[in-house]
Residue, then its C-alpha position, 0 to 999 in steps of 0.5 A: x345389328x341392322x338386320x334385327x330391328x327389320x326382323x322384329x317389325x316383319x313378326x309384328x306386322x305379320x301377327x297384327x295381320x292374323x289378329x285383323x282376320x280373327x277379328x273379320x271372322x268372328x263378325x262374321x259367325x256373329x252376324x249370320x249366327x241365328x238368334x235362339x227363337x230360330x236356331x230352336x225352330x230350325x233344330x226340330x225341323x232337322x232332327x226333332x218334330x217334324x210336325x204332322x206325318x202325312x197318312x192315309x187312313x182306312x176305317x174297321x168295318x164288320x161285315x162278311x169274312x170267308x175262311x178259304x183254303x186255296x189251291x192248284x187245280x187241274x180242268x178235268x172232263x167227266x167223259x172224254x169218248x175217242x169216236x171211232x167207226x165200228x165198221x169198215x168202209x168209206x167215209x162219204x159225209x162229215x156232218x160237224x165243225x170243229x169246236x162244235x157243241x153237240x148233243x148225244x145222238x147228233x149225227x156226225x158222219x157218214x160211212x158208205x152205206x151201200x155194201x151194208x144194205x145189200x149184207x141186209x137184203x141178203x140176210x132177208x132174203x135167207x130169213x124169207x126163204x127158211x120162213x117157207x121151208x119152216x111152213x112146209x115142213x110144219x104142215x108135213x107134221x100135221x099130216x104125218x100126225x094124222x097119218x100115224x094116228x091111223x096106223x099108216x105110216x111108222x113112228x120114225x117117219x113121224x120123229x123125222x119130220x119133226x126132226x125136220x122142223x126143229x131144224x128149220x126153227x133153229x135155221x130161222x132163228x139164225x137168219x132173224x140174227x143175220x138180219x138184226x146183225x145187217x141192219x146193226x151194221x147198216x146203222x153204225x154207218x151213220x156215227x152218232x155222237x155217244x155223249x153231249x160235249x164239245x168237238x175237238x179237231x177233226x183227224x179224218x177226212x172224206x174219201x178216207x178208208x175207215x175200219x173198226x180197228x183204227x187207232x186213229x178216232x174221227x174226232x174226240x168229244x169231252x164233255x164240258x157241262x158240268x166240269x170238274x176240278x181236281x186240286x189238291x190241299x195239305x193234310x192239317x186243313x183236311x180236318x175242317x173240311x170233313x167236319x163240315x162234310x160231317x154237318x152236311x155243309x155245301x162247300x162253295x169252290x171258286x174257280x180263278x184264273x192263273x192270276x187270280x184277276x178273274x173269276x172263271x166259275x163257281x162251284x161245289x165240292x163234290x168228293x174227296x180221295x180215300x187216301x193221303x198222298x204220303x210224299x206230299x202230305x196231301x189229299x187230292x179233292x174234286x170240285x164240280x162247276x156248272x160250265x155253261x159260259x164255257x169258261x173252263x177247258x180240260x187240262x186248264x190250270x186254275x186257282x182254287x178257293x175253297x170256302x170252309x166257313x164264314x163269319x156273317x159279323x166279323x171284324x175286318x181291317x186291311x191287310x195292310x193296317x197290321x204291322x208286326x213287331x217283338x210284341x206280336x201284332x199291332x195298328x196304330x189308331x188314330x183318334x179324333x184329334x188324329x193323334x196315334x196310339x198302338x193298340x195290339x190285335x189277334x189276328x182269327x183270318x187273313x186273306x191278301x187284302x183283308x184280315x179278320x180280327x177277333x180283339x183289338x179294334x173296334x168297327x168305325x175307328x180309323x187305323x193308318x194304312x199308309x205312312x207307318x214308317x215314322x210313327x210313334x205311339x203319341x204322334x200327330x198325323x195329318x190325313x192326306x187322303x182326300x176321301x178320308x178326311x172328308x168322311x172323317x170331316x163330316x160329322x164335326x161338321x153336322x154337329x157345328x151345323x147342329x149346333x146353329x140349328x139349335x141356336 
């Protein structure tokens, strides 16, 4: 019986000690509660309005848009010539340098001249010698004529002398061969560049016997102005491009590096094959450039743009602008209280940069170019482009200076 009221009192203290911290504990959430002006204001910082989204802004312009159909490309040569010695003999003189450009006829070496200059006095000598024999036996003619027109000599002795002479013609006209053929091979002991072009390495060296049957060429000569480009594009864009062939339209063709950073040449579309290549649906195409920067080497791989068409007063927006969703393509305009409305386009061409747009937009309305990810049609925007907000800036300025003015 003494231990009960010892219990009781243990629960009762226990129980007082639980309401006490209850009690602390609501002072607390009451004090650091906060009123209803700020938990509303800290409630849209989290979860509602942000207030303005940061942007930047690029305005629709109207300019020039080209239609351009690009492609892989190979730097191919027009002529390519192998220079070869047509004769056999010692090469005593190499009169280029590697790489160097030259003109066709520009003597390049030199092959001993000397066995082909005693070849030619040889045959001149034989022409000389059958040119007096041919002499000789003509005059012989005329005094048989004369002979047998008396009656003193036989009509065969007559026939024989002219026999005789026809003879020495025949002779004498292969002599004079011999002799064009000795100063020919005199002449192709000096090699002379066949076409205009640029040099390639040099494979023969002096001293080295050359000979008209040699595989290896002295040196190999492509020429590089004008150039030409082979490139292939599908067949569904080939339709365009012969329709404008069909209207006598110049194609421009520009020619780029492998990343398309810089613009090797400009050219112009010169031909096209007479046949689609049916394992990859397309038509190879070739391209002409006036090469004279040098800037184009055979065998190069290079990027083509061909031009098919340009619009001169076409509606241009950036790429980046256009967003694409269920409802097809849109932007989002911002108007001149920088609130955003959706406004859906139809996108005519588009390049990496550069779209043109054929309804939508206007030219001179702003479009968000960046900062798209939390806009909904009706929000607020703030431009942090500095440009931008002061060329957006500027008008409402020269209106309010105006408007001093005027006052």
């Amino acid at each position: 019986m003494s231990n009960v009221p010892s219990s009781a009192s243990n629960n009762s203290r226990q129980w007082l000690i639980g309401l006490t911290l209850l009690a602390v504990l609501l002072l607390l959430l009451w004090w650091f509660w906060p009123s209803k002006p700020q938990a509303q204001q800290m409630g849209r910082g989290r979860f509602g309005d942000m207030g303005p989204i940061p942007v930047r802004l690029a305005e629709v312009e109207q300019g020039e848009f080209a239609i351009e159909l690009k492609a892989l490309g190979t730097v191919t040569a027009y002529n390519t010539v192998n220079v070869r010695s047509r004769v056999d003999g010692e090469l005593v003189k190499v009169l280029f340098e590697e790489g160097q450009q030259v003109k066709a006829g520009d003597l390049l070496a030199v092959i001993d001249p000397r066995p082909y200059q005693v070849a030619l006095q040889q045959a001149q000598g034989a022409l000389q010698e059958n040119q007096a024999q041919l002499k000789n036996a003509e005059l012989d003619l005329q005094r048989y004529k004369g002979l047998y027109a008396e009656d003193s000599i036989a009509k065969q002795t007559l026939d024989t002398q002219q026999a005789l002479v026809n003879q020495y013609r025949g002779s004498l006209q292969s002599n004079q061969a011999d002799v064009a053929t000795a100063k020919l091979n005199l002449d192709f002991t000096q090699i002379r560049a066949p076409i205009a072009g640029r040099l390639g390495l040099r494979q023969l060296d002096i001293g080295n016997l050359v000979s008209g049957g040699d595989t290896t060429p002295l040196v190999v000569i492509t020429q590089t102005d004008p150039i030409s480009v082979i490139f292939t594009i599908p067949e569904g864009d080939l339709p365009a491009v012969l329709q404008r062939r069909r209207d006598g339209t110049t194609l421009a063709v520009e020619a780029w590096d492998r990343g398309e950073r810089l613009k090797l040449a400009e050219g112009v579309l010169e031909s096209l094959d007479n046949q689609i290549d049916t394992t990859t649906g397309t038509v190879k195409l070739k391209a002409r450039f006036d090469n004279a920067e040098q800037m184009l080497f055979p065998n190069q791989f290079v990027n083509v743009r061909l031009r098919v068409e340009t619009h001169q007063a076409a509606t241009i927006v950036p790429s980046a602008a256009v967003q694409f969703g269920t409802q097809g393509t849109f932007v989002y305009v911002v108007d001149d209280a920088n609130k955003v409305s959706i406004r859906p386009v139809s996108i005519a061409a588009s390049d990496a940069e550069r779209s043109m747009v054929s309804e939508g937009v206007q030219q001179g309305e702003r479009l968000v170019l960046e900062g798209t990810d939390r806009l909904r049609d009706g929000s607020e925007v703030e431009v942090v482009d500095p440009q931008t907000a002061q060329k957006a800036g500027e008008p409402r300025e020269s209106g309010r200076a105006g408007a001093r003015n005027d006052a």
